[in-house]
Phi, psi and omega in degrees: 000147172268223201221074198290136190220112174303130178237131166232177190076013181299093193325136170300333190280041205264130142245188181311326183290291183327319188294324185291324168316290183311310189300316181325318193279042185214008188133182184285178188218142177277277151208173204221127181211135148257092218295130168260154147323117186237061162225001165242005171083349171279143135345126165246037144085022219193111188217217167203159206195113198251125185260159206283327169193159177337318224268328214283255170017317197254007164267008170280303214281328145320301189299285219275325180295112173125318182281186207246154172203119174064035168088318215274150161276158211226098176287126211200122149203165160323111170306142140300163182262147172296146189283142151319114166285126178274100163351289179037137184257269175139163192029164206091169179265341163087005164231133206231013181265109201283058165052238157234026165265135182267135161351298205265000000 
């Protein structure tokens, strides 16, 4: 199994390639993605970079973690796992009952 590796600090022009690139000369790369806005399609400065295995990952994240790309400094760890998204609507008070006051 590999090694999912959080890259944070990414200069907004980064694309997938670049990414697939830096990572490549430390193992295969699995894949490489920068996460986006998506309703405007910019870079959130962040990405994830799936490695061929553990050993190859965690000599990404030695090599890479601290250096610069485009001026930015480039934060590289172990991905977390995503968390479950809760439904939630959201606002309001969550009570629709006026107490022992009348309306009217």
């Amino acid at each position: 199994m590999g090694s999912k590796l959080y890259v944070g600090g990414l200069p907004y022009a980064a694309t997938e390639a670049q990414l697939t690139t830096l990572f490549a000369a430390h193992g295969t790369v699995e894949s490489a993605r920068v996460i986006t806005d998506k309703f405007t399609g910019q870079s959130r400065g962040f990405g994830f970079v799936e490695m061929a295995s553990k050993e190859e990952g965690q000599a990404a994240i030695s090599a890479l973690n601290g250096t610069q790309m485009d001026g930015r400094p480039l934060t590289v760890n172990e991905a977390k796992p995503q968390e479950p998204r809760t439904g939630g609507g959201g606002g309001g008070r969550g009570r629709t009952d006026f107490g022992s006051r009348s309306r009217f």
